[in-house]
C-alpha positions in Angstrom: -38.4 -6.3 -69.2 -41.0 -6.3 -66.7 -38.6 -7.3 -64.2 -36.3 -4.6 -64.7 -38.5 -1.7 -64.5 -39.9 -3.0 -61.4 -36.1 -3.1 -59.7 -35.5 0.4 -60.9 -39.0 1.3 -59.6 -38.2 -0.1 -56.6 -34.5 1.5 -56.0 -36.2 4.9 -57.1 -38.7 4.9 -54.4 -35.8 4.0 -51.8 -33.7 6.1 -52.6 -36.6 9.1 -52.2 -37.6 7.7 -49.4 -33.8 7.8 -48.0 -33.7 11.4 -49.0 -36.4 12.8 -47.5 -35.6 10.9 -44.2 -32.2 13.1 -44.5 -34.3 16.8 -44.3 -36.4 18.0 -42.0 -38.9 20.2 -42.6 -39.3 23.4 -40.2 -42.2 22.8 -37.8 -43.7 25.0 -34.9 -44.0 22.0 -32.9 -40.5 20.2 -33.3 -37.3 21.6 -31.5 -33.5 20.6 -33.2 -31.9 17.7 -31.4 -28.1 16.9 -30.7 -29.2 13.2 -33.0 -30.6 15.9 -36.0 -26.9 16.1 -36.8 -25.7 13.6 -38.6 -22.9 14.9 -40.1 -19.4 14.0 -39.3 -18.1 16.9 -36.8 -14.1 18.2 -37.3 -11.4 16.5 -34.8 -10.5 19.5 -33.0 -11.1 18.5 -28.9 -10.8 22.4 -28.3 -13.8 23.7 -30.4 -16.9 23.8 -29.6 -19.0 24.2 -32.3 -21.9 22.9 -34.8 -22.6 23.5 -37.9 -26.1 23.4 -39.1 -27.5 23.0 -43.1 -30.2 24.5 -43.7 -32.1 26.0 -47.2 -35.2 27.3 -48.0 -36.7 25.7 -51.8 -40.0 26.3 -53.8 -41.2 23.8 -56.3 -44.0 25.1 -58.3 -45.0 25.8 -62.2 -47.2 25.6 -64.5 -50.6 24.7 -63.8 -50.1 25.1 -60.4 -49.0 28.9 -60.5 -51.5 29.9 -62.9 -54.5 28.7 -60.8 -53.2 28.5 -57.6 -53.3 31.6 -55.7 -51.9 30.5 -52.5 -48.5 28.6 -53.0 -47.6 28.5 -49.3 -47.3 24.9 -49.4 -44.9 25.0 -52.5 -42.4 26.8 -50.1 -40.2 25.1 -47.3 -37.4 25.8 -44.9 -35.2 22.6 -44.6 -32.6 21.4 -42.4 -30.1 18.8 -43.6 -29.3 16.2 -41.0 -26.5 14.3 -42.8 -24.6 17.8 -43.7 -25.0 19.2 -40.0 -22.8 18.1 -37.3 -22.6 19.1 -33.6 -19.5 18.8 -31.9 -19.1 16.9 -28.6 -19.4 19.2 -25.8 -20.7 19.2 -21.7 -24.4 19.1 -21.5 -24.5 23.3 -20.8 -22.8 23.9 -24.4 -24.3 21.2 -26.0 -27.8 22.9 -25.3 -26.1 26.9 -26.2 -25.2 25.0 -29.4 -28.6 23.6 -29.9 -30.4 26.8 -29.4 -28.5 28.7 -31.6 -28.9 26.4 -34.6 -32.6 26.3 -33.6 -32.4 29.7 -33.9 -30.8 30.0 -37.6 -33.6 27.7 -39.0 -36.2 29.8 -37.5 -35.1 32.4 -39.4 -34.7 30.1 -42.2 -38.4 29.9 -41.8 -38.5 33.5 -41.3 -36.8 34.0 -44.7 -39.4 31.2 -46.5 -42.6 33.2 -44.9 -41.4 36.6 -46.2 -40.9 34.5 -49.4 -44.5 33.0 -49.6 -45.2 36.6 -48.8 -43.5 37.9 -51.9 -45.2 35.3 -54.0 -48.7 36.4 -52.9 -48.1 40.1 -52.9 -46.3 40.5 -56.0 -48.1 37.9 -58.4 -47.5 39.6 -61.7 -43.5 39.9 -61.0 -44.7 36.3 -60.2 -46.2 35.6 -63.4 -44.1 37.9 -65.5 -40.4 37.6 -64.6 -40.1 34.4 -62.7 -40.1 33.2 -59.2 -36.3 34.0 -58.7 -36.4 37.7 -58.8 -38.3 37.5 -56.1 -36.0 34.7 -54.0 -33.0 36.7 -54.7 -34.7 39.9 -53.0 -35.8 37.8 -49.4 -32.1 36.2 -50.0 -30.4 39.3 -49.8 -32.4 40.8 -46.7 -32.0 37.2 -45.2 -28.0 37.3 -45.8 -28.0 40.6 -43.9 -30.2 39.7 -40.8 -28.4 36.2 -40.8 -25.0 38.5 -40.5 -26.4 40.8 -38.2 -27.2 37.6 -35.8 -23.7 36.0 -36.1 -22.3 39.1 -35.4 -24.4 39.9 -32.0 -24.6 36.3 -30.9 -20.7 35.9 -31.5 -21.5 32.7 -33.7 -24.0 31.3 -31.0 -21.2 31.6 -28.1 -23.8 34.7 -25.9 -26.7 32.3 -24.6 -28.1 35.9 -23.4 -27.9 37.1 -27.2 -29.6 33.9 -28.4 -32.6 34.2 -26.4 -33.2 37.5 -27.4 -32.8 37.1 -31.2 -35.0 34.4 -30.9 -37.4 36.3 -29.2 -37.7 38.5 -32.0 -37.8 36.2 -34.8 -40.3 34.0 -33.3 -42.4 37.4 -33.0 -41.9 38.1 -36.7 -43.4 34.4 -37.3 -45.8 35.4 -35.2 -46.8 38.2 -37.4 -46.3 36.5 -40.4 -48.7 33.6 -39.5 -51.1 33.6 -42.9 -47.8 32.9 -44.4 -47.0 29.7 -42.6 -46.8 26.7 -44.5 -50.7 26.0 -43.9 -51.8 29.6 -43.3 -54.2 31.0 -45.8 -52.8 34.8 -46.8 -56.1 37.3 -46.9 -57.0 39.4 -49.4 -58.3 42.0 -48.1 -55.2 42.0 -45.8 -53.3 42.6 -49.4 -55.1 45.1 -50.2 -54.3 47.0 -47.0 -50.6 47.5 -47.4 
């Protein structure tokens, strides 16, 4: 009996460990590479294109939201390696491609600041209705910017349009700092707005 927990103990912890070797966390420090996609990309020698998974999760309850007051760290913005591909391309389109998906999970962390944000400045919504009001109101503002950027990028095909996007969301980060994934939100600051 002994034995058999063990093995399932065992396959568990690799297949966690597998998982978490497949997403990548958002980091200030750590720039998207063509080898960060994994994923099969479509047979099609005349696109150029990549396709990039990303999500932004919470995991908190509990204990944790009761006497936790900053849940920054309970918040992430994720990028999938094995469901991302980037398509085969000269080394000039290969980097476009790369900064425009760099640029979508900025704003993926853009979206999971202005969530931590949320958390902190609306705790009795927090408390009362759920964390998922709240997801569905930074999702909906995130769907719309995320459009807007398609839209004036032409799906990442204007390098000029890339650099300035990401000009701006790396700004709003910026801004946003307390709300990083170690940043410490004031209260005073709160009490401000």
């Amino acid at each position: 009996m002994k034995t058999k927990i063990s093995i399932v103990l065992i396959l568990t912890f690799i297949s966690l460990l597998a998982g978490a070797q497949n997403k990548l966390e958002w980091s200030a420090d750590y720039r998207l590479k063509a080898s960060d996609f994994q994923g099969k990309a479509p047979d099609s020698p005349q696109l150029e294109s990549a396709s990039g998974s990303f999500s932004v999760t919470y995991e908190f309850g509990g204990i944790n939201l009761i006497t936790t007051r900053n849940l920054n760290k309970y918040v992430s913005a994720l990028f999938q390696r094995n469901a991302s591909y980037i398509a085969q391309a000269d080394e000039a389109t290969t980097q476009r491609l790369l900064k425009y998906q760099q640029l979508i999970f900025n704003l993926y962390e853009l979206q999971a600041r202005r969530l931590r944000q949320k958390f902190f400045e609306n705790r009795r919504i927090l408390l009362t209705k759920g964390a998922s009001v709240l997801h569905q109101e930074v999702a909906a503002e995130h769907a719309e910017l995320l459009e807007k950027i398609q839209d004036e990028t032409f799906y990442g095909s204007s390098s000029e349009e890339i650099a300035r996007w990401n000009q701006w969301v790396l700004q709003e980060l910026d801004q946003l700092s307390d709300f990083s994934k170690t940043g410490t939100p004031s209260k005073k600051k709160n009490r401000k707005k």
